[in-house]
mmCIF file of the C-alpha atoms, coordinates in Angstrom:
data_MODEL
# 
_entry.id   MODEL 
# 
loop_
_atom_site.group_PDB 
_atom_site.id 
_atom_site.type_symbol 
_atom_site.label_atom_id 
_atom_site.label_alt_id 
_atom_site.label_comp_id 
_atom_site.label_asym_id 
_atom_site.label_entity_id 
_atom_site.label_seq_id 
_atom_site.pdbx_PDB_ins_code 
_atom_site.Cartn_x 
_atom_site.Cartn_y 
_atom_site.Cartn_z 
_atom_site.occupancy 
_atom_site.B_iso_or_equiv 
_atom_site.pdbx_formal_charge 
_atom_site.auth_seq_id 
_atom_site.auth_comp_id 
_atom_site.auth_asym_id 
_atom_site.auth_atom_id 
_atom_site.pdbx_PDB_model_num 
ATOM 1   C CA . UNK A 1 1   ? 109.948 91.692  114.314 1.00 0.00 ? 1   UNK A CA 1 
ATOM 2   C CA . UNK A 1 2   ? 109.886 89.702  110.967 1.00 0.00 ? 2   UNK A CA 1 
ATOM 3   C CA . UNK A 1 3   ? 113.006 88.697  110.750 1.00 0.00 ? 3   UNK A CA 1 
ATOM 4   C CA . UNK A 1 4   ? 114.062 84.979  112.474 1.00 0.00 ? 4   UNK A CA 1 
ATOM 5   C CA . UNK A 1 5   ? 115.876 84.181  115.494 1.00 0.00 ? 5   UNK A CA 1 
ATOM 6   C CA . UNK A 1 6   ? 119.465 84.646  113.388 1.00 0.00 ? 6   UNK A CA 1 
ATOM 7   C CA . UNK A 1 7   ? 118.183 88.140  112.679 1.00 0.00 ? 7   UNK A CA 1 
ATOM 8   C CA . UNK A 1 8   ? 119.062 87.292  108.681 1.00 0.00 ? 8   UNK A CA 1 
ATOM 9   C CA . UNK A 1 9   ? 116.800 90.032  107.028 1.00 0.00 ? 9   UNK A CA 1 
ATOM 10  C CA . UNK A 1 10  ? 113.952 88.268  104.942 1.00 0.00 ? 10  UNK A CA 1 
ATOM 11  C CA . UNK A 1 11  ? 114.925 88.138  101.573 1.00 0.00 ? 11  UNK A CA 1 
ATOM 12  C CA . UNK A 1 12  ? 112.278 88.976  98.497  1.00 0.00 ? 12  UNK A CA 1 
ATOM 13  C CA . UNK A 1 13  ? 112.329 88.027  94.769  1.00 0.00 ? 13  UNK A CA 1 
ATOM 14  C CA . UNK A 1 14  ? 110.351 90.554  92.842  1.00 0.00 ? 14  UNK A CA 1 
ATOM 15  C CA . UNK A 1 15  ? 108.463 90.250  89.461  1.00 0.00 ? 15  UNK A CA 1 
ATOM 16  C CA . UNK A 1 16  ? 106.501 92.632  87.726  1.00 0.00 ? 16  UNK A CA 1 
ATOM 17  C CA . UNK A 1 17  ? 106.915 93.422  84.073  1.00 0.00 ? 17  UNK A CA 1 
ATOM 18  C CA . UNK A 1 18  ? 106.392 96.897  84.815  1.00 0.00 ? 18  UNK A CA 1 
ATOM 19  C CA . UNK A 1 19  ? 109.225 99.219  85.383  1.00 0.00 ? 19  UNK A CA 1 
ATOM 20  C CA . UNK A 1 20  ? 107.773 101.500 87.458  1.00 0.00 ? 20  UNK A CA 1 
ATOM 21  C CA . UNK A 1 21  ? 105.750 99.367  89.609  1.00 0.00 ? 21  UNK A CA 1 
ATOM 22  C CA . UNK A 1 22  ? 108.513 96.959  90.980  1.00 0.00 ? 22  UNK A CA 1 
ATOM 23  C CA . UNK A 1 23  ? 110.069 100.154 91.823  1.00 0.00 ? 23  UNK A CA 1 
ATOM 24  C CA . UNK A 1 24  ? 107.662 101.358 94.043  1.00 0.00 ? 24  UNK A CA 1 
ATOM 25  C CA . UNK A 1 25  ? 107.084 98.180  95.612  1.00 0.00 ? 25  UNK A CA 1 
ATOM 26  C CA . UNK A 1 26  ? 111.103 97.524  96.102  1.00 0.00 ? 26  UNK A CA 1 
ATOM 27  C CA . UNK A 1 27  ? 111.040 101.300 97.813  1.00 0.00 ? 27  UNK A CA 1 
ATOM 28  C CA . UNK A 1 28  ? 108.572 99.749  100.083 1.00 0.00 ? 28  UNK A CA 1 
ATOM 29  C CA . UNK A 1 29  ? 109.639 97.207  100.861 1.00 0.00 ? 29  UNK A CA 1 
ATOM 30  C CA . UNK A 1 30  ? 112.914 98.887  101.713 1.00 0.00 ? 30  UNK A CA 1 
ATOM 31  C CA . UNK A 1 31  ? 111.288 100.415 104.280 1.00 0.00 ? 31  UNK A CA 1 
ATOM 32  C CA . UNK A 1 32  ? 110.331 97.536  105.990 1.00 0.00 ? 32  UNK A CA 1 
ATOM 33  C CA . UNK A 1 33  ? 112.834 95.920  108.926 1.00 0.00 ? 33  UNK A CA 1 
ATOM 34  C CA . UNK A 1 34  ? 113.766 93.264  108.513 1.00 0.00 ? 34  UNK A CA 1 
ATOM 35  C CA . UNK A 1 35  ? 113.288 92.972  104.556 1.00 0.00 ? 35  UNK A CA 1 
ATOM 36  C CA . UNK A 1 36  ? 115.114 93.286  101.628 1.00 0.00 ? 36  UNK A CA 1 
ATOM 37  C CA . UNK A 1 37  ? 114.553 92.660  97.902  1.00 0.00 ? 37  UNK A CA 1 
ATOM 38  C CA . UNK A 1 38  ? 117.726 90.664  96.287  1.00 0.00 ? 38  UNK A CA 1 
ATOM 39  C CA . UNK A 1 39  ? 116.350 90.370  92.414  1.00 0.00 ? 39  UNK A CA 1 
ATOM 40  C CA . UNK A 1 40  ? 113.698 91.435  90.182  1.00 0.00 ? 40  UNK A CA 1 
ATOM 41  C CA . UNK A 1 41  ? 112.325 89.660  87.146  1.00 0.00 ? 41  UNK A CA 1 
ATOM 42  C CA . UNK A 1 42  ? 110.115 90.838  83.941  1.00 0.00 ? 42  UNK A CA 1 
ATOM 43  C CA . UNK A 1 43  ? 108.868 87.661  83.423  1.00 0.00 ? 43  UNK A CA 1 
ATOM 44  C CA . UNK A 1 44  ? 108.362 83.949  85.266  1.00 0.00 ? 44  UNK A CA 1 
ATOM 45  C CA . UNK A 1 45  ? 111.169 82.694  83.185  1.00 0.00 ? 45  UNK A CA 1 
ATOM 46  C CA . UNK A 1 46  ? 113.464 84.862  84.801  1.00 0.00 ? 46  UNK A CA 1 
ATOM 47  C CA . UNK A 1 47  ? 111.776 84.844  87.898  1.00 0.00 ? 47  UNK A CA 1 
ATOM 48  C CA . UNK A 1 48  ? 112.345 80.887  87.956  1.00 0.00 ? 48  UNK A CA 1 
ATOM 49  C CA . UNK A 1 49  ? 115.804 81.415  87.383  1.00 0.00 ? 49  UNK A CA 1 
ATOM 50  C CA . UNK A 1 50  ? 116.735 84.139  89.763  1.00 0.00 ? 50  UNK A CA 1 
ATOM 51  C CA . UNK A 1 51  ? 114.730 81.737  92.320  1.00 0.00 ? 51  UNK A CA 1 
ATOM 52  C CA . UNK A 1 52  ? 116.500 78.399  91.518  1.00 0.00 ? 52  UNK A CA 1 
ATOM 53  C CA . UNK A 1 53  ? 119.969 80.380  91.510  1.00 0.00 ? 53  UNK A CA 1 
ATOM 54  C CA . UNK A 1 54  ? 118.885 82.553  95.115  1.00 0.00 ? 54  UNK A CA 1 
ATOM 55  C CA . UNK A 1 55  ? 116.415 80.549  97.108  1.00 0.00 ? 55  UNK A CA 1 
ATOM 56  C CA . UNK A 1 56  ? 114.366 83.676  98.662  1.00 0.00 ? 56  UNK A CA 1 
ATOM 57  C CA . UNK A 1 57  ? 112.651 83.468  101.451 1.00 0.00 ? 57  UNK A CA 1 
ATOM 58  C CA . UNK A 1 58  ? 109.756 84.751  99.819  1.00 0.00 ? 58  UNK A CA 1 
ATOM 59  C CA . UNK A 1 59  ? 108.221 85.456  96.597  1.00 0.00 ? 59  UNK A CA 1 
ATOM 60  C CA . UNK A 1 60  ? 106.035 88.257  95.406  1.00 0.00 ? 60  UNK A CA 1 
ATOM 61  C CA . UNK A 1 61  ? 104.686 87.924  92.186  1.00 0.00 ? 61  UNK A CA 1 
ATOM 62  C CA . UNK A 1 62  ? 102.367 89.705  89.425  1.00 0.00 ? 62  UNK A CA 1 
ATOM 63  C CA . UNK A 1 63  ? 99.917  87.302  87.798  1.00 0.00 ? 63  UNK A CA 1 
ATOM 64  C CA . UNK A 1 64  ? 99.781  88.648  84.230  1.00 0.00 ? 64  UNK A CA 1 
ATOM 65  C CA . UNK A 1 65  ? 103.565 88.684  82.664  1.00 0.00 ? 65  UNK A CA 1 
ATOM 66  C CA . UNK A 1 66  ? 104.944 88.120  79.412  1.00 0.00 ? 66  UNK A CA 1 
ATOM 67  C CA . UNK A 1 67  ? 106.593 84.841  78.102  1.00 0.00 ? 67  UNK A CA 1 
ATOM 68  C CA . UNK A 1 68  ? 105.818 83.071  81.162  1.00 0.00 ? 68  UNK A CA 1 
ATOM 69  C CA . UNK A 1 69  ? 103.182 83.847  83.628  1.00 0.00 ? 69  UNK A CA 1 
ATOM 70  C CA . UNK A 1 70  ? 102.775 84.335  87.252  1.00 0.00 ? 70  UNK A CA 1 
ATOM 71  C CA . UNK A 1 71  ? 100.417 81.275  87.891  1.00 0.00 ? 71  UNK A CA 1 
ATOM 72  C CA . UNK A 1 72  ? 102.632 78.856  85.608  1.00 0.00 ? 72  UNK A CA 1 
ATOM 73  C CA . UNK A 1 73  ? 106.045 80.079  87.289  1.00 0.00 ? 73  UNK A CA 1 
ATOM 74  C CA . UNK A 1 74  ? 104.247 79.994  90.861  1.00 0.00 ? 74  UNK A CA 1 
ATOM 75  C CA . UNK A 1 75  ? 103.461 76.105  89.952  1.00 0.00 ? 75  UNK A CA 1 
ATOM 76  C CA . UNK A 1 76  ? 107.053 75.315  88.709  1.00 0.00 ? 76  UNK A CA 1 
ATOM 77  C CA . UNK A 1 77  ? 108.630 76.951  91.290  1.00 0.00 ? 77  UNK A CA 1 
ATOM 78  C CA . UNK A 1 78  ? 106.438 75.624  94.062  1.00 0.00 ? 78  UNK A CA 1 
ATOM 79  C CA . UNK A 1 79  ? 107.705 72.097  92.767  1.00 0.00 ? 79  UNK A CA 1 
ATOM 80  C CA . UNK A 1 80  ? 111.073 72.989  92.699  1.00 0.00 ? 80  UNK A CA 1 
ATOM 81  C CA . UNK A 1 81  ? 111.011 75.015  96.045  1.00 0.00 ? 81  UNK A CA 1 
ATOM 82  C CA . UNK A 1 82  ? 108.410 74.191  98.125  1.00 0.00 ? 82  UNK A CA 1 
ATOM 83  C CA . UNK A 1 83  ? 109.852 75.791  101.551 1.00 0.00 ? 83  UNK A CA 1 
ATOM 84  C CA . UNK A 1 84  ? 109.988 79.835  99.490  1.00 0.00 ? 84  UNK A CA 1 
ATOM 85  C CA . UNK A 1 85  ? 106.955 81.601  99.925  1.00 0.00 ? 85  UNK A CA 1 
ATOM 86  C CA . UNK A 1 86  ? 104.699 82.668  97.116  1.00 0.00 ? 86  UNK A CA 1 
ATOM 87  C CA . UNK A 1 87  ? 103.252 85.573  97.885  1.00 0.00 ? 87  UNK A CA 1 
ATOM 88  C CA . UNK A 1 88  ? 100.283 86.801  94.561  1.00 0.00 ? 88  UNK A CA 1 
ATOM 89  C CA . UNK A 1 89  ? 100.557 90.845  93.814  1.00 0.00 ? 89  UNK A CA 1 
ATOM 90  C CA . UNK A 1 90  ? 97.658  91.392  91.422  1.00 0.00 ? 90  UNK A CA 1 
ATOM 91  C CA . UNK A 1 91  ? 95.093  93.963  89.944  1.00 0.00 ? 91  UNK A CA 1 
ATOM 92  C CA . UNK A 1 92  ? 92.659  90.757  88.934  1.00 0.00 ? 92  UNK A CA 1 
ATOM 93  C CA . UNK A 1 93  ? 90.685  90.060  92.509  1.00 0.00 ? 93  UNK A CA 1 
ATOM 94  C CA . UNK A 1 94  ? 88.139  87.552  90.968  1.00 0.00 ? 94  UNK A CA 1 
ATOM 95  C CA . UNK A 1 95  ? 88.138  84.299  92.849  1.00 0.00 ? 95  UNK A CA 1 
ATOM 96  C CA . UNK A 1 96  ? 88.872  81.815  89.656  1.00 0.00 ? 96  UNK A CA 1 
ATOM 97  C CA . UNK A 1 97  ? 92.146  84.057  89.804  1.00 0.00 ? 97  UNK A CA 1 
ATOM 98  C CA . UNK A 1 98  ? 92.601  83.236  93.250  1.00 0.00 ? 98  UNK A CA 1 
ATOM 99  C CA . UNK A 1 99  ? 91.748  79.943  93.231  1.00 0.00 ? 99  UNK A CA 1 
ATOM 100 C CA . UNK A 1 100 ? 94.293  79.647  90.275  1.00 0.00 ? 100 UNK A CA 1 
ATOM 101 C CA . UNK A 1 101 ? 97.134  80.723  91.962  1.00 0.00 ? 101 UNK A CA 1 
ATOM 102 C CA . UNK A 1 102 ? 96.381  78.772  95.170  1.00 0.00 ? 102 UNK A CA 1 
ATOM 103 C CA . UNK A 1 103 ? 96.086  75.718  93.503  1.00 0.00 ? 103 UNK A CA 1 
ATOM 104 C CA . UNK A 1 104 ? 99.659  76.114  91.685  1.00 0.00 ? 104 UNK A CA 1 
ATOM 105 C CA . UNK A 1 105 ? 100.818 76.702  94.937  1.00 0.00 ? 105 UNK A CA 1 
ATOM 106 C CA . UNK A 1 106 ? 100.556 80.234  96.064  1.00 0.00 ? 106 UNK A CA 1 
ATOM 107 C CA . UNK A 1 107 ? 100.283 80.684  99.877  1.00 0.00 ? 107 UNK A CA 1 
ATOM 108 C CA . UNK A 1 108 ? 98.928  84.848  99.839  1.00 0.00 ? 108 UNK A CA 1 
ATOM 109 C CA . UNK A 1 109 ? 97.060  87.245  97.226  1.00 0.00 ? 109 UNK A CA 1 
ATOM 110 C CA . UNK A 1 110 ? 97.387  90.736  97.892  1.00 0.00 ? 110 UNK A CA 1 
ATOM 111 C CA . UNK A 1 111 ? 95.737  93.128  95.762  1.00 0.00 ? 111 UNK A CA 1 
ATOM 112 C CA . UNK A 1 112 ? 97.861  96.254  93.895  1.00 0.00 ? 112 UNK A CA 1 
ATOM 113 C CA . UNK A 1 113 ? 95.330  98.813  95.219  1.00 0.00 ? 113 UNK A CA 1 
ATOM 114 C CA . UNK A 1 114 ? 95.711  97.820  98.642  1.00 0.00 ? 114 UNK A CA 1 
ATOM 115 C CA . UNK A 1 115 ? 97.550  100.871 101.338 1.00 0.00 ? 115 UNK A CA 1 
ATOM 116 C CA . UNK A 1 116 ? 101.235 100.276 101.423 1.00 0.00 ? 116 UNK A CA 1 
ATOM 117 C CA . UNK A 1 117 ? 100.852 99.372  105.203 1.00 0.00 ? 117 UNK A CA 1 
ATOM 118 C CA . UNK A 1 118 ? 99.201  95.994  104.136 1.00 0.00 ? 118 UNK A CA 1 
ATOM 119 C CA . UNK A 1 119 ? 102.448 94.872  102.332 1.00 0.00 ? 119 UNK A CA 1 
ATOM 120 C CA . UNK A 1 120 ? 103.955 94.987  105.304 1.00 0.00 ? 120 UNK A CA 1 
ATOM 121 C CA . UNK A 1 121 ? 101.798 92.500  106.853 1.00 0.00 ? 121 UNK A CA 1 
ATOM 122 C CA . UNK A 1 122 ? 100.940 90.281  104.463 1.00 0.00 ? 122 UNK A CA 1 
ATOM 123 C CA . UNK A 1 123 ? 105.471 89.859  104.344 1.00 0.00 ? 123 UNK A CA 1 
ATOM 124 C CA . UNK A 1 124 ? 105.031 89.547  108.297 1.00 0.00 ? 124 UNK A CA 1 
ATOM 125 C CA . UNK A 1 125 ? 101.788 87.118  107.996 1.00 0.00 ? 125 UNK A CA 1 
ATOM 126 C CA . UNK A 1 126 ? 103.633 84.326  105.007 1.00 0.00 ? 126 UNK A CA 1 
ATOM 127 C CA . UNK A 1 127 ? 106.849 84.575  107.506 1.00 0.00 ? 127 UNK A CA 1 
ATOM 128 C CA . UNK A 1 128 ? 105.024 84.107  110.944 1.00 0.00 ? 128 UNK A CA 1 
ATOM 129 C CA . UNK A 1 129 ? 102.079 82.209  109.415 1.00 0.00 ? 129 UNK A CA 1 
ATOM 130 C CA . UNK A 1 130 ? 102.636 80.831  106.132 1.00 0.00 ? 130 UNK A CA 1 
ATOM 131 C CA . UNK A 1 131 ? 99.812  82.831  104.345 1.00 0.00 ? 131 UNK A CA 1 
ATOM 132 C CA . UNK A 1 132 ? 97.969  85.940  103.919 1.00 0.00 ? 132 UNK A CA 1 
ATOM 133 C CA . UNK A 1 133 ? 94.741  86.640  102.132 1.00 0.00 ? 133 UNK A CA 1 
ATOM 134 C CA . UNK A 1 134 ? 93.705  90.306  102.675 1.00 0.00 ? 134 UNK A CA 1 
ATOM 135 C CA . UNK A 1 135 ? 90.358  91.012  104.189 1.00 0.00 ? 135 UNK A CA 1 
ATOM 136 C CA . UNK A 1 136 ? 88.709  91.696  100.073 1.00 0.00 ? 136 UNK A CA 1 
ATOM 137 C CA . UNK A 1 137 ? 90.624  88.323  99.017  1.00 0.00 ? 137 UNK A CA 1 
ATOM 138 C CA . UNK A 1 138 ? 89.291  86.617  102.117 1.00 0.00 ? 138 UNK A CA 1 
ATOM 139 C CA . UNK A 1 139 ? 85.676  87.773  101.471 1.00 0.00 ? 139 UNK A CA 1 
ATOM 140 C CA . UNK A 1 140 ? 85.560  86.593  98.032  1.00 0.00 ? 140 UNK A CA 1 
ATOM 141 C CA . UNK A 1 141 ? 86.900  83.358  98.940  1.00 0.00 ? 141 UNK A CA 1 
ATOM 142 C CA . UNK A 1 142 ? 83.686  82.521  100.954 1.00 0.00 ? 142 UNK A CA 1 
ATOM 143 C CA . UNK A 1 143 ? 81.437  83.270  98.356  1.00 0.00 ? 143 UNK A CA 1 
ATOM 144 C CA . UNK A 1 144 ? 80.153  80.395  96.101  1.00 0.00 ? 144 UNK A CA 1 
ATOM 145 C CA . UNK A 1 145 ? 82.654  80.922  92.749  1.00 0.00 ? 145 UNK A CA 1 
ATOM 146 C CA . UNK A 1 146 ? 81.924  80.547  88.890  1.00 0.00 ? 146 UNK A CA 1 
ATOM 147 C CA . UNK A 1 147 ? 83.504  77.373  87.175  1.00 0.00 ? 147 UNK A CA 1 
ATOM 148 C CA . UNK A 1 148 ? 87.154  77.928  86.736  1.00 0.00 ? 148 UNK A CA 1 
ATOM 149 C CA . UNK A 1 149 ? 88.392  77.880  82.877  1.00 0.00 ? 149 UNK A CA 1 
ATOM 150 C CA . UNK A 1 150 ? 89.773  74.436  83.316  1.00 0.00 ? 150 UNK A CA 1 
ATOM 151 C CA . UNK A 1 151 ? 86.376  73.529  84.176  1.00 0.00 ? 151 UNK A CA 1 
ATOM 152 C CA . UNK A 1 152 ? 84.537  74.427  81.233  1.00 0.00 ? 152 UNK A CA 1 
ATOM 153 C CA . UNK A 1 153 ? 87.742  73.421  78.473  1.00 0.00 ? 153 UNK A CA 1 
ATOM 154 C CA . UNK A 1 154 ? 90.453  71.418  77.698  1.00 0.00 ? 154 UNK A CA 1 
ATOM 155 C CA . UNK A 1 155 ? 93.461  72.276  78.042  1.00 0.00 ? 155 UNK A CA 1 
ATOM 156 C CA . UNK A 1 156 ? 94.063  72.003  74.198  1.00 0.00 ? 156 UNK A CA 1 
ATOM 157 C CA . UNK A 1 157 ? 91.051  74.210  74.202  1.00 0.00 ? 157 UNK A CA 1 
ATOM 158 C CA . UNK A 1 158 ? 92.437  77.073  76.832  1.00 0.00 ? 158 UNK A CA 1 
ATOM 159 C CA . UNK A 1 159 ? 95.418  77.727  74.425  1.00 0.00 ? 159 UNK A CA 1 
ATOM 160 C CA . UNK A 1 160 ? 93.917  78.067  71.384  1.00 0.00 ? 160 UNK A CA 1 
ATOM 161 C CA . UNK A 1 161 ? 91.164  80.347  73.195  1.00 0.00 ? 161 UNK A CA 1 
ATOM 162 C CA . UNK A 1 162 ? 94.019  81.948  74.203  1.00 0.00 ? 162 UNK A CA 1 
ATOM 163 C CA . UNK A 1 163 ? 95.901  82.846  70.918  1.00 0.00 ? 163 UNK A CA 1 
ATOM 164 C CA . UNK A 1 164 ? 92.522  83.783  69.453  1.00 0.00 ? 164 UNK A CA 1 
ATOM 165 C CA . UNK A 1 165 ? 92.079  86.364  72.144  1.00 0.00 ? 165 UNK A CA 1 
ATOM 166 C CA . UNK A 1 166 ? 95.398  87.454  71.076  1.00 0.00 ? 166 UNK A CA 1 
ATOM 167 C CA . UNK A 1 167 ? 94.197  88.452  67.357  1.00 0.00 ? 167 UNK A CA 1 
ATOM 168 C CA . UNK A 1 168 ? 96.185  85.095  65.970  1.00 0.00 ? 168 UNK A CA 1 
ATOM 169 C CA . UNK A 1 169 ? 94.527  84.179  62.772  1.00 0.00 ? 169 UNK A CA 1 
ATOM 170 C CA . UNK A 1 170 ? 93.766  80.212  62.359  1.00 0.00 ? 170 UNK A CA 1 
ATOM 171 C CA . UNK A 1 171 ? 96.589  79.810  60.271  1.00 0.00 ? 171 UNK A CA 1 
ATOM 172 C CA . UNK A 1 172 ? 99.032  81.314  62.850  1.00 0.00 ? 172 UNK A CA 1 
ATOM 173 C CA . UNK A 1 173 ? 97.024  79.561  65.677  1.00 0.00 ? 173 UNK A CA 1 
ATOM 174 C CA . UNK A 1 174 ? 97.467  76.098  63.528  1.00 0.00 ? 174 UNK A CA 1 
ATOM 175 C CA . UNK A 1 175 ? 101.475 76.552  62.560  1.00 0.00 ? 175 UNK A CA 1 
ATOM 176 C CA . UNK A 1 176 ? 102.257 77.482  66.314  1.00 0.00 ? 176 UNK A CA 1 
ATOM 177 C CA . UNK A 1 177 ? 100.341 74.652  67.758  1.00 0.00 ? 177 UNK A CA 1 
ATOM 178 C CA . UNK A 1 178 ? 101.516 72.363  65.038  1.00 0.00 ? 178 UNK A CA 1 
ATOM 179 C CA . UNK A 1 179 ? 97.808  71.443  63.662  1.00 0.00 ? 179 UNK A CA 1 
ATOM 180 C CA . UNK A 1 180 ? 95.637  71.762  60.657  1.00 0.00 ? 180 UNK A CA 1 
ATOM 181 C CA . UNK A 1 181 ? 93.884  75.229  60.355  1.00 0.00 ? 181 UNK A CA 1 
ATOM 182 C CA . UNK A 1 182 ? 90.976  72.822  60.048  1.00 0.00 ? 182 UNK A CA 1 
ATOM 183 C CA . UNK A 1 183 ? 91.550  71.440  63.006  1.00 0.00 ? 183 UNK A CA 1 
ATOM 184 C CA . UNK A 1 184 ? 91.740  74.928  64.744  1.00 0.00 ? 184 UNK A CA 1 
ATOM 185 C CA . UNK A 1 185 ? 88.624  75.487  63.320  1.00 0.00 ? 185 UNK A CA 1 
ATOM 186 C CA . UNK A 1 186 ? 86.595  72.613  64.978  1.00 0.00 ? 186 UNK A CA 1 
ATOM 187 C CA . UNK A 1 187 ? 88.173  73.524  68.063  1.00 0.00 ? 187 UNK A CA 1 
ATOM 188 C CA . UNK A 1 188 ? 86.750  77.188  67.729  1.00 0.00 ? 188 UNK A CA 1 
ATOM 189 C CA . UNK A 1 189 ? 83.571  75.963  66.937  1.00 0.00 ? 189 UNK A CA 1 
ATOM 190 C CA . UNK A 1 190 ? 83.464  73.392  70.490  1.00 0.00 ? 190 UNK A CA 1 
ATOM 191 C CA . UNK A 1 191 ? 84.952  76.076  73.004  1.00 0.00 ? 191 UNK A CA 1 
ATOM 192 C CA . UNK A 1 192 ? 81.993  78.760  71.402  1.00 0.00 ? 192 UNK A CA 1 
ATOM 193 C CA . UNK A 1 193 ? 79.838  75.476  71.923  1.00 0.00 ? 193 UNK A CA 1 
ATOM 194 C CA . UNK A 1 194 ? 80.734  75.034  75.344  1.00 0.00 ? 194 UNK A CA 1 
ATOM 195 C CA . UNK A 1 195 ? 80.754  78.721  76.303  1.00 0.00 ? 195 UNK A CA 1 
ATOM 196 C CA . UNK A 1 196 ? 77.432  79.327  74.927  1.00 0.00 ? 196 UNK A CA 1 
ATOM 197 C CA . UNK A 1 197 ? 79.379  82.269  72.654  1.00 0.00 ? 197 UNK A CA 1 
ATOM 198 C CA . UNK A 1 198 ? 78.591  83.008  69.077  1.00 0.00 ? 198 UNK A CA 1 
ATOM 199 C CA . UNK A 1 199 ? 81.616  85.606  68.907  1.00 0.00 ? 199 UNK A CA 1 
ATOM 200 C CA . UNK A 1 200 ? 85.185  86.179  68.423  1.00 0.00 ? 200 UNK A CA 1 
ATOM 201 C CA . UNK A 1 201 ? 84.711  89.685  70.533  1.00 0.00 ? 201 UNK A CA 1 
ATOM 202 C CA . UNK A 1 202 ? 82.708  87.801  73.738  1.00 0.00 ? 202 UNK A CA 1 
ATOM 203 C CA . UNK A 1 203 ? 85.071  84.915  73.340  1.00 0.00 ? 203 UNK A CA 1 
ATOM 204 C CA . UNK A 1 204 ? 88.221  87.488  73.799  1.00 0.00 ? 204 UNK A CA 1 
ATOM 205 C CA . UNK A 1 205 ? 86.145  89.244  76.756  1.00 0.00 ? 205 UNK A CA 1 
ATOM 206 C CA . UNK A 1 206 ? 85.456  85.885  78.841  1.00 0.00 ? 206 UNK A CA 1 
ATOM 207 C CA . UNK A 1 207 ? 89.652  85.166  77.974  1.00 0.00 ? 207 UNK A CA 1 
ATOM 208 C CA . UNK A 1 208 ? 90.161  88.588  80.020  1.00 0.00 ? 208 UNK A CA 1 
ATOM 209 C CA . UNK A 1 209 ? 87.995  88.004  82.586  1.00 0.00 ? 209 UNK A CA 1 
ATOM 210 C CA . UNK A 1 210 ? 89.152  84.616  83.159  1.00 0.00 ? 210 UNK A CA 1 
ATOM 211 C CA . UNK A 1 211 ? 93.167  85.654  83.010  1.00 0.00 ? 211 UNK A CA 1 
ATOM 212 C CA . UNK A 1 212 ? 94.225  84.161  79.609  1.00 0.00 ? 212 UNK A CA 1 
ATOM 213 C CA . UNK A 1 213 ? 94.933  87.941  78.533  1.00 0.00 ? 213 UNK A CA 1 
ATOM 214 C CA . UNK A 1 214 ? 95.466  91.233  79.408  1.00 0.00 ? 214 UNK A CA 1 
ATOM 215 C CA . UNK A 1 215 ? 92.915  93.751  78.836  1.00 0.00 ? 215 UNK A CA 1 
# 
């Protein structure tokens, strides 16, 4: 049985900026014993504050959120909170976006097209365990992985490659980030350098595949 030797039901924060898909997970979940989801968030900002105000036992998060996402609220929250759980729900199964979310502090990745049964035990496995990979995750994880985007830019760099994969002009780029549209320019010019990318379209594709943006 999941829940601990007080028989206090484990209790889930949920966030998904989708409507319709924290619903079916929550109905899920309901049907779990020994589970029960006490919030929901939109966003990481709000997922941050439900968690500081709550303190679930565990976590389950969508990467790819507005405002804030999944990997940066994972991070803060793992600083804040280190004993909740922070369980990764995601569509993106490539291992930099593993790797990602591990490193900020995540301790399971489970993907969205996984049966409904495997919720279940990846909630069982972070309680009894402290982590859960499934079997897909798991395999990926032993193969030899691509450089991560933090490898290949600056930081600097990964948020102006980001607004640019956005459709942000340089001027918009350059009054959000507070530079020159110069500046923004040069910066353009070293992260097609150091990509070996000649194009605003690739440049937006490898942003996708890497997790800056949604498709």
């Amino acid at each position: 049985m999941m829940s601990s030797v007080t028989d206090k039901p484990v209790r889930v924060i949920l966030a998904d900026d989708h409507d319709l898909v924290r619903s079916g997970i929550k109905a899920l979940i309901s049907m779990i014993k020994g589970a029960q989801v006490i919030a929901e968030a939109r966003n990481g900002k709000e997922l941050i504050t439900l968690v500081d105000a709550l303190l679930p036992d565990v976590v389950l998060t969508d990467i790819s959120m507005p405002l804030m996402d999944g990997i940066s609220a994972i991070s803060e929250i793992h600083s804040k909170h280190p004993q909740v759980h922070l369980l990764v729900l995601s569509m993106y199964d490539t291992v930099d976006f593993v790797k990602r979310a591990v490193a900020s502090g995540a301790c399971g990745y489970l993907m969205k097209d996984s049966p409904p049964y495997e919720l279940e035990q990846a909630l069982r496995s972070v309680m009894a365990t402290g982590s859960y990979f499934s079997p897909a995750i798991a395999q990926r994880l032993l193969q030899p992985s691509e450089p991560t985007v933090n490898d290949e830019l600056t930081e600097r760099q990964v948020e102006i490659l980001t607004l640019i994969a956005q459709g942000r002009a340089a001027k918009e780029i350059a009054y959000e980030l507070g530079l020159s549209p110069k500046t923004v320019d040069v910066h353009r010019g070293r992260i097609m350098e150091r990509l070996h990318i000649n194009d605003v379209a690739s440049l937006t594709l490898y942003a996708v595949r890497k997790g800056l943006v949604k498709p």
